[in-house]
N, CA, C, O and CB atoms as a CASP TS submission, in Angstrom:
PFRMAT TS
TARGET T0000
AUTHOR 0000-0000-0000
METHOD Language model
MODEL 1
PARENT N/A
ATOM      1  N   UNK     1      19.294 -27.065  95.760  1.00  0.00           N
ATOM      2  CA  UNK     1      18.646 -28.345  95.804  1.00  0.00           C
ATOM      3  C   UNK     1      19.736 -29.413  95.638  1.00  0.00           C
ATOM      4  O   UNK     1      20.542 -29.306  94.713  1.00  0.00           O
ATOM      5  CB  UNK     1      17.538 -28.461  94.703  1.00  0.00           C
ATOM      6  N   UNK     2      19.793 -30.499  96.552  1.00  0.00           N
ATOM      7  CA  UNK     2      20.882 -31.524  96.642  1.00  0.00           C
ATOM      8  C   UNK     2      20.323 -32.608  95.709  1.00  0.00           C
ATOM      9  O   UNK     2      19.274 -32.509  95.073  1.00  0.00           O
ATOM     10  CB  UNK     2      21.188 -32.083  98.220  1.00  0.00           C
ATOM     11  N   UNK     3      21.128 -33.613  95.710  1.00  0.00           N
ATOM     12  CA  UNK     3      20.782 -34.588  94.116  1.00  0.00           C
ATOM     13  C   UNK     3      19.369 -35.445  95.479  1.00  0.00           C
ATOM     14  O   UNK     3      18.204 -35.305  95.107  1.00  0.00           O
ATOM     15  CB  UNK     3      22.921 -36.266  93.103  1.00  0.00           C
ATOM     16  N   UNK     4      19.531 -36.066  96.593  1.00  0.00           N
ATOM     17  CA  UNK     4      18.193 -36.050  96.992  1.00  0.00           C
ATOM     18  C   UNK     4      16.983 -35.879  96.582  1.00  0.00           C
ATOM     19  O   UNK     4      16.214 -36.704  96.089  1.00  0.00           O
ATOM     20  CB  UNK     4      18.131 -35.533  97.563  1.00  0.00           C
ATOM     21  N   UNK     5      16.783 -34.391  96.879  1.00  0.00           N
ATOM     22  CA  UNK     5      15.755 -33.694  96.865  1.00  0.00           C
ATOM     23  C   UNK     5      15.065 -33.937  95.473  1.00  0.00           C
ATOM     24  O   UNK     5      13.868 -33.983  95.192  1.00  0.00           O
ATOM     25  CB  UNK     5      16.110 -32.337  97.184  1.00  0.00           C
ATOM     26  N   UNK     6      16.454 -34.114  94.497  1.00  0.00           N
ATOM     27  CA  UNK     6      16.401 -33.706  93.203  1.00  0.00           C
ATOM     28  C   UNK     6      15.377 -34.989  92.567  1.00  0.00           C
ATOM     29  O   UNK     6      14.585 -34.945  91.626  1.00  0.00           O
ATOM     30  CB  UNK     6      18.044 -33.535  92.530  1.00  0.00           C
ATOM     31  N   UNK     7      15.801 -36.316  93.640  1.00  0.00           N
ATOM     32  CA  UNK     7      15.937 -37.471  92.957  1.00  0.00           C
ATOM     33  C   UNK     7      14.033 -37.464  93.545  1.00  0.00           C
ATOM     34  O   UNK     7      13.096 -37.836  92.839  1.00  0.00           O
ATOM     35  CB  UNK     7      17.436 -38.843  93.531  1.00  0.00           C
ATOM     36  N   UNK     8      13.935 -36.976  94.865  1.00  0.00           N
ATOM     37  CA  UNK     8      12.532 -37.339  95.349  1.00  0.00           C
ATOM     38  C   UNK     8      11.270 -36.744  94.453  1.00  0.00           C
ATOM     39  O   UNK     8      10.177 -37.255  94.210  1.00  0.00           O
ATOM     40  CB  UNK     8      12.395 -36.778  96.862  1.00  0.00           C
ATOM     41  N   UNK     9      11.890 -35.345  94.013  1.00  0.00           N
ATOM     42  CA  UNK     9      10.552 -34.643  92.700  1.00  0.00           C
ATOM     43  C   UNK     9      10.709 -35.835  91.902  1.00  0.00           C
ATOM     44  O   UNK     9       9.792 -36.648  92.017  1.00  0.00           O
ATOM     45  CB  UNK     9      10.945 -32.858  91.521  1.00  0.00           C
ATOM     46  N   UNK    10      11.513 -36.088  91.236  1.00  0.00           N
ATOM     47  CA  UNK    10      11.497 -36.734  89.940  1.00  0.00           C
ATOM     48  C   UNK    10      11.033 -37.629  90.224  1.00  0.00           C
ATOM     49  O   UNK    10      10.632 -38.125  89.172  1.00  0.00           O
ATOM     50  CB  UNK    10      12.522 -36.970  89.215  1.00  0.00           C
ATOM     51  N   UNK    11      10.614 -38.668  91.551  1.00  0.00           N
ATOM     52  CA  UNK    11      10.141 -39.762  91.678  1.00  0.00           C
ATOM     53  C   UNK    11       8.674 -39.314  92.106  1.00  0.00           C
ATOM     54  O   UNK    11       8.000 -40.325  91.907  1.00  0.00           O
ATOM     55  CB  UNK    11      10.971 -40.636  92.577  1.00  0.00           C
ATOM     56  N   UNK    12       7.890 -38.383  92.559  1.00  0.00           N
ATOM     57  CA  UNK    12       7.028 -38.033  92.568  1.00  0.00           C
ATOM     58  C   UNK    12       6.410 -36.991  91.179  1.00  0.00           C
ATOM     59  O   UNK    12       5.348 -36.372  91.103  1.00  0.00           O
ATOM     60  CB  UNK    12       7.161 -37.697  93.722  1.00  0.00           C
ATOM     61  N   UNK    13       7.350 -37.085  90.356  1.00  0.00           N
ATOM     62  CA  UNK    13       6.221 -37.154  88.968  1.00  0.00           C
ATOM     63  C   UNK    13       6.096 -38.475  87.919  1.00  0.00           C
ATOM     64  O   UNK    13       5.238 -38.727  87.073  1.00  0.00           O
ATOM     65  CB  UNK    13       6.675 -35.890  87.882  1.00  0.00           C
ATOM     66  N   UNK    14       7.246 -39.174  88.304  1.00  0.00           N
ATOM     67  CA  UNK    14       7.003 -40.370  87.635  1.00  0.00           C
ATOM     68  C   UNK    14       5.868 -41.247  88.449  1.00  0.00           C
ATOM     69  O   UNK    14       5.407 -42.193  87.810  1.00  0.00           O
ATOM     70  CB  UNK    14       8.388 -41.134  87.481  1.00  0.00           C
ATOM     71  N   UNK    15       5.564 -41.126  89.252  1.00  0.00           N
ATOM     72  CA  UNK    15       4.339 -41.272  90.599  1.00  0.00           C
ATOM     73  C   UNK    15       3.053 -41.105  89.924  1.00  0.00           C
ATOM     74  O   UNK    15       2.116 -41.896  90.032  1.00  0.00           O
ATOM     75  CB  UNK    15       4.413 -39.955  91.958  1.00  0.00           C
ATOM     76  N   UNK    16       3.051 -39.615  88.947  1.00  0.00           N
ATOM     77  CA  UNK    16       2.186 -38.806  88.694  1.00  0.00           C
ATOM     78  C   UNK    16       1.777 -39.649  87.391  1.00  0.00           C
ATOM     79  O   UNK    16       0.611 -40.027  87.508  1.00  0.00           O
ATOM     80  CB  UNK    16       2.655 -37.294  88.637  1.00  0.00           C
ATOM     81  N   UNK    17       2.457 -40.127  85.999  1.00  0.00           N
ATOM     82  CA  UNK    17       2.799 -40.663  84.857  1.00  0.00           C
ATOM     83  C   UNK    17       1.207 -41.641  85.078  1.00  0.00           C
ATOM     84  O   UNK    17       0.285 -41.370  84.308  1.00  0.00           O
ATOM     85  CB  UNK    17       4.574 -41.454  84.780  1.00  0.00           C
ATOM     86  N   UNK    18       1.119 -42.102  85.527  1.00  0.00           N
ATOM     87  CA  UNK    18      -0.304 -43.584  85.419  1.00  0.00           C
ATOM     88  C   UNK    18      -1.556 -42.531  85.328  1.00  0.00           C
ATOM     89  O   UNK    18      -2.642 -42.779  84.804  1.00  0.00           O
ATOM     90  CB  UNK    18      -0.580 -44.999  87.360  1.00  0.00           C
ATOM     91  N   UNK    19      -1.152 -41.252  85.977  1.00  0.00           N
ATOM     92  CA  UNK    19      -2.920 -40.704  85.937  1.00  0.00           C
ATOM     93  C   UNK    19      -2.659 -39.766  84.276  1.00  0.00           C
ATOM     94  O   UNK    19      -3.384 -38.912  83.767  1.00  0.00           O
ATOM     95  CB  UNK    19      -3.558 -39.181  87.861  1.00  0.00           C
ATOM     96  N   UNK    20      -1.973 -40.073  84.015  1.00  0.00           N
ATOM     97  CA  UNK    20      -2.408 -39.409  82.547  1.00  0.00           C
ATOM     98  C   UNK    20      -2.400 -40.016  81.468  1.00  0.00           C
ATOM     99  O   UNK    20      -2.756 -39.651  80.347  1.00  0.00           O
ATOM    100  CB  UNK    20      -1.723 -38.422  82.146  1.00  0.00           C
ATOM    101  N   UNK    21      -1.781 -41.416  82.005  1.00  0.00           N
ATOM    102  CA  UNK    21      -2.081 -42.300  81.081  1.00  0.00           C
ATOM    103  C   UNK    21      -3.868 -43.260  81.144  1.00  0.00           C
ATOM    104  O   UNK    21      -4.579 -43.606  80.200  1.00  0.00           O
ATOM    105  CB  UNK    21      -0.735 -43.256  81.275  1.00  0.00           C
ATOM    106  N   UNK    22      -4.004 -43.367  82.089  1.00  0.00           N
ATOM    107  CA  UNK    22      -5.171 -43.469  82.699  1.00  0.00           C
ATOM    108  C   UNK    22      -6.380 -42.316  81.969  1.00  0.00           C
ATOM    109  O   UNK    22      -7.442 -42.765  81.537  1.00  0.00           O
ATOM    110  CB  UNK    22      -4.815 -43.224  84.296  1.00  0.00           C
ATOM    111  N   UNK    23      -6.120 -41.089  81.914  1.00  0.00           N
ATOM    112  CA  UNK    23      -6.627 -39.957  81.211  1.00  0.00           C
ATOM    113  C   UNK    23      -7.286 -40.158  79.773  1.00  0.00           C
ATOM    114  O   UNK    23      -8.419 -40.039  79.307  1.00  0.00           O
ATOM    115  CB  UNK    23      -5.527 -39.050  81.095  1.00  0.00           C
ATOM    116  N   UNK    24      -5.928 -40.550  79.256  1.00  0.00           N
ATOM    117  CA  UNK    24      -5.860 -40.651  78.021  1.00  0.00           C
ATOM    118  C   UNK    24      -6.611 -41.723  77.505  1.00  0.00           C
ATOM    119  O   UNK    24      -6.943 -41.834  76.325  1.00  0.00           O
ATOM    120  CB  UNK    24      -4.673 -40.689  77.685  1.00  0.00           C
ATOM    121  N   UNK    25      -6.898 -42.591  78.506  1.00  0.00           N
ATOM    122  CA  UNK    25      -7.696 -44.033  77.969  1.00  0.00           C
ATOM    123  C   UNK    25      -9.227 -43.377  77.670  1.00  0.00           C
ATOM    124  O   UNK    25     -10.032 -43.892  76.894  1.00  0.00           O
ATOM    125  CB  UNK    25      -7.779 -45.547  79.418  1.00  0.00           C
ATOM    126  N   UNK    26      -9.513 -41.916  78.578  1.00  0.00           N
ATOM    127  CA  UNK    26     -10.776 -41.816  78.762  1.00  0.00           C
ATOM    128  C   UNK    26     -11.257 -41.617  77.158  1.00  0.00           C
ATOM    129  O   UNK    26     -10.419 -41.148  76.388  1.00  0.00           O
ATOM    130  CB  UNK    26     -11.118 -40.634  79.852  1.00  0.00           C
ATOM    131  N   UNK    27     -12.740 -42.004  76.583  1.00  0.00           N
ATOM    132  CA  UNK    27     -13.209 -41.557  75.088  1.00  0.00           C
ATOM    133  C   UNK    27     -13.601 -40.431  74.817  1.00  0.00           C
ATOM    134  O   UNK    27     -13.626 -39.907  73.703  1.00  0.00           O
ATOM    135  CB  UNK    27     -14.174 -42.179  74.591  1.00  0.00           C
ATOM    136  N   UNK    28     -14.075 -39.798  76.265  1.00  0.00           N
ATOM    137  CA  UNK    28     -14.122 -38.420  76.149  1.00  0.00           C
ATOM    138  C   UNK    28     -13.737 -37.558  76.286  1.00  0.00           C
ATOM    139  O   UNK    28     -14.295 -36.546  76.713  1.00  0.00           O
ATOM    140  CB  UNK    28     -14.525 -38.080  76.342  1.00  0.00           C
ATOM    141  N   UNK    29     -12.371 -37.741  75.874  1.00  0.00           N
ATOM    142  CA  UNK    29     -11.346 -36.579  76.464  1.00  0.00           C
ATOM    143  C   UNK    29     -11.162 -34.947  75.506  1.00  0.00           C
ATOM    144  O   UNK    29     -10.744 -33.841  75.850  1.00  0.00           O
ATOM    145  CB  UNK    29      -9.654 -37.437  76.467  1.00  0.00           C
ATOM    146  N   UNK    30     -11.731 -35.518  74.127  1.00  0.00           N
ATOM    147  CA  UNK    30     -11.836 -34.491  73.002  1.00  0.00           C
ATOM    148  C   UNK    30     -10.066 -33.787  72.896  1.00  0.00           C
ATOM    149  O   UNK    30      -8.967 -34.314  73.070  1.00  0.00           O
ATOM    150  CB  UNK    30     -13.250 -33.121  73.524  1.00  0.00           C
ATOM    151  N   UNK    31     -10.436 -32.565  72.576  1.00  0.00           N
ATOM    152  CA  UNK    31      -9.196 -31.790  72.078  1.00  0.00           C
ATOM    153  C   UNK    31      -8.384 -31.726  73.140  1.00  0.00           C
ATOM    154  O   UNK    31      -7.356 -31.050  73.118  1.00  0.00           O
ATOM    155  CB  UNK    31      -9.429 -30.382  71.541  1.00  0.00           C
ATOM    156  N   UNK    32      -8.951 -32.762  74.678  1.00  0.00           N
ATOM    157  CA  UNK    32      -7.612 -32.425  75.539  1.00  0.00           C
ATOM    158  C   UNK    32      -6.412 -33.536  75.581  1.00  0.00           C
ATOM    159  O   UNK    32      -5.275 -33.594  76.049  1.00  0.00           O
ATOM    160  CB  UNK    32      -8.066 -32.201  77.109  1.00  0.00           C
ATOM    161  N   UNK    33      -7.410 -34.503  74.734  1.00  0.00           N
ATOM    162  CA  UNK    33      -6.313 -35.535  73.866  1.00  0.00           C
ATOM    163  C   UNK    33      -4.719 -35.403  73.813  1.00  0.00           C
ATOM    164  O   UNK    33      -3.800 -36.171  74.098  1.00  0.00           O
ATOM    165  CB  UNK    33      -6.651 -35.420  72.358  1.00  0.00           C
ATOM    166  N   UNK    34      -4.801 -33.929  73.261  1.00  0.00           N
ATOM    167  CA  UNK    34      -3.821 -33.224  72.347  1.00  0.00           C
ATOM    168  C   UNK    34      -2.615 -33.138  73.822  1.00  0.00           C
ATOM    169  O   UNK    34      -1.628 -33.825  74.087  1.00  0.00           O
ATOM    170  CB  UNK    34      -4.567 -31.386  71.477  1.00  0.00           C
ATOM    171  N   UNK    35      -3.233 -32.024  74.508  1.00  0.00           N
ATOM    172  CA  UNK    35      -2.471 -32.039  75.441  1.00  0.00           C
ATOM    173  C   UNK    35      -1.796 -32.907  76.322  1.00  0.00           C
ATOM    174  O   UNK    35      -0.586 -32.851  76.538  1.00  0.00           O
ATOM    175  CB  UNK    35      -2.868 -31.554  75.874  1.00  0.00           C
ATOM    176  N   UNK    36      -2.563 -33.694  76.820  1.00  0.00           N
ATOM    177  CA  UNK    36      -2.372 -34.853  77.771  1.00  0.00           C
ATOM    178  C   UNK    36      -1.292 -36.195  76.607  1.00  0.00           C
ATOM    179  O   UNK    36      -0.818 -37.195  77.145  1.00  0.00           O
ATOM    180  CB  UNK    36      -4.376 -35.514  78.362  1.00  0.00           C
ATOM    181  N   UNK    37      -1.201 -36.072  75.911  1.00  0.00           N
ATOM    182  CA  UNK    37      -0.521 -36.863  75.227  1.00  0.00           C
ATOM    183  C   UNK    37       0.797 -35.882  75.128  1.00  0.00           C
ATOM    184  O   UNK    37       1.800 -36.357  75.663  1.00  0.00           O
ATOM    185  CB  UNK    37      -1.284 -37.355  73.895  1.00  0.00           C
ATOM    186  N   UNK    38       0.922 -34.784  74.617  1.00  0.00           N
ATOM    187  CA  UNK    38       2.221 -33.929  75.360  1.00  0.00           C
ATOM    188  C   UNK    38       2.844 -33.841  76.535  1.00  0.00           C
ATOM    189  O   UNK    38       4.057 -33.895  76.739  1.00  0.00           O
ATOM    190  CB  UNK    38       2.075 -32.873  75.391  1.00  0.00           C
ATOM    191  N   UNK    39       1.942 -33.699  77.331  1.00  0.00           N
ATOM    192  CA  UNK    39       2.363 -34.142  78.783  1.00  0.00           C
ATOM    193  C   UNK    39       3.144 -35.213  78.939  1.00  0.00           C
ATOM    194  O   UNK    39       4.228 -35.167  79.520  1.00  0.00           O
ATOM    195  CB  UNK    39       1.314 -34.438  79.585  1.00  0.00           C
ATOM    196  N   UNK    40       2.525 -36.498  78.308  1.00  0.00           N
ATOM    197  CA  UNK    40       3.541 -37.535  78.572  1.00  0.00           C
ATOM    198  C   UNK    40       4.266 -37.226  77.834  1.00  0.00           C
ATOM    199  O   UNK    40       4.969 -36.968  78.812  1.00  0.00           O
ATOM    200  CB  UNK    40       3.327 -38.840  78.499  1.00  0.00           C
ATOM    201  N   UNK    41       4.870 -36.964  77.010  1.00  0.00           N
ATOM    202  CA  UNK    41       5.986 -37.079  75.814  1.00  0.00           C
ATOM    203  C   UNK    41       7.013 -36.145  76.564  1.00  0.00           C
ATOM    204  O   UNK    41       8.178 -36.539  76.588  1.00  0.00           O
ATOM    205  CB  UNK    41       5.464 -36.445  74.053  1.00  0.00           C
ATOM    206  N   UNK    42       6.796 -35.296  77.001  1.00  0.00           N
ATOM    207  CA  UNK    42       7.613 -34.107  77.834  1.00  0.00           C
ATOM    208  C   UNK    42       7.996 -35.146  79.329  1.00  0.00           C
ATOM    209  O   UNK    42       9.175 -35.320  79.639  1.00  0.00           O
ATOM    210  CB  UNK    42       6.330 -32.343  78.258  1.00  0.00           C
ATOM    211  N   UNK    43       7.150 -35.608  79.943  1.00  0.00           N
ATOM    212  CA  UNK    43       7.611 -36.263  81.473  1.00  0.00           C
ATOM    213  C   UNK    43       8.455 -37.294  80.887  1.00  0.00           C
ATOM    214  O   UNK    43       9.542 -37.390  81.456  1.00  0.00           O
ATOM    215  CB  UNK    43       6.273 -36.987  82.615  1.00  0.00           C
ATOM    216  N   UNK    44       8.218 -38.322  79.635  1.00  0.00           N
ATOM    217  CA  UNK    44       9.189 -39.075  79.647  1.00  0.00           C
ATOM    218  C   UNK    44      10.362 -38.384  78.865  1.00  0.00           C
ATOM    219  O   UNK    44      11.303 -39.158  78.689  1.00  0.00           O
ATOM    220  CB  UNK    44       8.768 -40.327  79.170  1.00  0.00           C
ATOM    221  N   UNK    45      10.496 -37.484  78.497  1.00  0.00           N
ATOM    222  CA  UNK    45      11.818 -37.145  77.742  1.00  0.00           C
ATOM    223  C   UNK    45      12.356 -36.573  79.417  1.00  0.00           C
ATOM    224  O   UNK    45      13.549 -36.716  79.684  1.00  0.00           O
ATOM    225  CB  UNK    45      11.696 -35.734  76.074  1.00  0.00           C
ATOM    226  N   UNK    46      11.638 -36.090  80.229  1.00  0.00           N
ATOM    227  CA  UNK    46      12.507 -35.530  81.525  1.00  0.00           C
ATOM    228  C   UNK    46      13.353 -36.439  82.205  1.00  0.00           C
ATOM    229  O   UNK    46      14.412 -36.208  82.789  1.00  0.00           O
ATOM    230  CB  UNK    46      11.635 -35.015  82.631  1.00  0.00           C
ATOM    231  N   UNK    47      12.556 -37.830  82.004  1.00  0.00           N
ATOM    232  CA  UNK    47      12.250 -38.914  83.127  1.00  0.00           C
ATOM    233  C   UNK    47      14.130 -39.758  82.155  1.00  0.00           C
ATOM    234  O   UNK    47      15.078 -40.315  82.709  1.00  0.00           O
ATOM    235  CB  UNK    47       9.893 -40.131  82.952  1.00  0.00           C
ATOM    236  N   UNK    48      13.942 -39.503  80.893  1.00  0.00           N
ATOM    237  CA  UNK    48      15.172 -40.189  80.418  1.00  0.00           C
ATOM    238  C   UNK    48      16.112 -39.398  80.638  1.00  0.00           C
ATOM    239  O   UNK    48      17.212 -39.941  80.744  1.00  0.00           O
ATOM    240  CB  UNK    48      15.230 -40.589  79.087  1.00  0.00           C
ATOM    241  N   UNK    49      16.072 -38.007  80.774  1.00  0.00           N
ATOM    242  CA  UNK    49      17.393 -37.019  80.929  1.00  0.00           C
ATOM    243  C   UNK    49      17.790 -37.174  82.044  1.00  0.00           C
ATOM    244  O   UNK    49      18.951 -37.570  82.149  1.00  0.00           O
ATOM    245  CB  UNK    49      17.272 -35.551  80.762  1.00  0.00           C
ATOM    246  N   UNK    50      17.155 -36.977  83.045  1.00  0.00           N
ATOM    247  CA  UNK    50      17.518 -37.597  84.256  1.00  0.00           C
ATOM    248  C   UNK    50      17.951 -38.974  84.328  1.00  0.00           C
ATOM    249  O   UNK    50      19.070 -38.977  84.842  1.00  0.00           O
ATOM    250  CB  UNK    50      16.543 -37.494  85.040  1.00  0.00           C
ATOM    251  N   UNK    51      17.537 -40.257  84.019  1.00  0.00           N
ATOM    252  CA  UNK    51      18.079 -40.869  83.771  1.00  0.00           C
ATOM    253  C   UNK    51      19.448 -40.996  83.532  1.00  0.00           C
ATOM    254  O   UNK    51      20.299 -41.552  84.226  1.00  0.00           O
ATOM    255  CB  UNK    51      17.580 -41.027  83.311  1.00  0.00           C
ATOM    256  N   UNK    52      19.578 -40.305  82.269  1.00  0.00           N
ATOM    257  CA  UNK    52      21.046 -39.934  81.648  1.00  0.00           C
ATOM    258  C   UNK    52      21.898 -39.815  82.963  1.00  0.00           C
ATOM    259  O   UNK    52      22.567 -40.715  83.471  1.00  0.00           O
ATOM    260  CB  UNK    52      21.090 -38.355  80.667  1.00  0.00           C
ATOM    261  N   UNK    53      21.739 -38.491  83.425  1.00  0.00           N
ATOM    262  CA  UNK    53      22.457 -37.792  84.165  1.00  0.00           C
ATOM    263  C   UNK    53      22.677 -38.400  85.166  1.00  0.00           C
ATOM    264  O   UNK    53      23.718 -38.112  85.757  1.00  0.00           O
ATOM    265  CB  UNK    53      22.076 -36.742  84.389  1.00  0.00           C
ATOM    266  N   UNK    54      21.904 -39.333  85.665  1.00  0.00           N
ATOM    267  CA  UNK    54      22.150 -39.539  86.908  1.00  0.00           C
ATOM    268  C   UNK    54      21.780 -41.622  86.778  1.00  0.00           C
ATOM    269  O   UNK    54      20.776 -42.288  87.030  1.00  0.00           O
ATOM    270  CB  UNK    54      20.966 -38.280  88.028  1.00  0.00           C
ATOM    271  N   UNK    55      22.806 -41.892  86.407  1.00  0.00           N
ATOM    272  CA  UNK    55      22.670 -43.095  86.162  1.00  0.00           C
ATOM    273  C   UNK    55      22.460 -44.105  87.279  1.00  0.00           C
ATOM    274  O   UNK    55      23.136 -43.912  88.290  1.00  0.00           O
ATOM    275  CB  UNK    55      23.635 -43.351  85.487  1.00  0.00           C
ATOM    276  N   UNK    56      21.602 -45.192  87.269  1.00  0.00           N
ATOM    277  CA  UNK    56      21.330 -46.128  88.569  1.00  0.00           C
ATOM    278  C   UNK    56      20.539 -45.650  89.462  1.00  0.00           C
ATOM    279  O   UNK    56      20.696 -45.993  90.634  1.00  0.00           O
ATOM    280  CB  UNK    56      22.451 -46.461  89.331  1.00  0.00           C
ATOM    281  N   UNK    57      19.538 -44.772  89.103  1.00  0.00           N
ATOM    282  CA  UNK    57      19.052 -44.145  89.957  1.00  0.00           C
ATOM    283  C   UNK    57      17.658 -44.847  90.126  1.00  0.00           C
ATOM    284  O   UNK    57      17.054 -44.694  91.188  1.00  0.00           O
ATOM    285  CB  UNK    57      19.120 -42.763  89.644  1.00  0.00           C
ATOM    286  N   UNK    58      17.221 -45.469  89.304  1.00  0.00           N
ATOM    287  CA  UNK    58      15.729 -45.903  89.126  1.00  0.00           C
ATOM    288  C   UNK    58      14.797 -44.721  88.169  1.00  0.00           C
ATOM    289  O   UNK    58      13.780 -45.103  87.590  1.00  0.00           O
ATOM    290  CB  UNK    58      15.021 -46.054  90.805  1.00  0.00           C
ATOM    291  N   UNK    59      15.063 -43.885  88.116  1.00  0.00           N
ATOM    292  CA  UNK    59      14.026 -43.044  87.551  1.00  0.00           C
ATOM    293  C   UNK    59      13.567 -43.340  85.899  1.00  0.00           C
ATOM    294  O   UNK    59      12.691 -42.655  85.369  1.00  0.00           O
ATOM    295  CB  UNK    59      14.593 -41.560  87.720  1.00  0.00           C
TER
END
């Protein structure tokens, strides 16, 4: 996988980031709360490593 390819996933899950925040607004989300709030915490720790690594990139 070339830094491209690399750069287009990563911009198609930060793509992804609004529907789980969106999720999370819901009141009835119960114990999937839990999860979906991991989810983000994991995409943005990805979303900054990349970052890191690949500086100026937008991600």
């Amino acid at each position: 996988m070339d830094k491209q390819e690399l750069q287009q996933k990563v911009k198609a899950i930060q793509s992804k980031r609004e529907v789980l925040v969106r999720l999370l607004a819901q009141p009835e989300l119960g114990t999937l709360r839990i999860d979906v709030t991991q989810a983000l915490e994991e995409m943005d720790d990805l979303l900054a490593e990349f970052a890191q690594v690949f500086p100026g990139t937008g991600a």
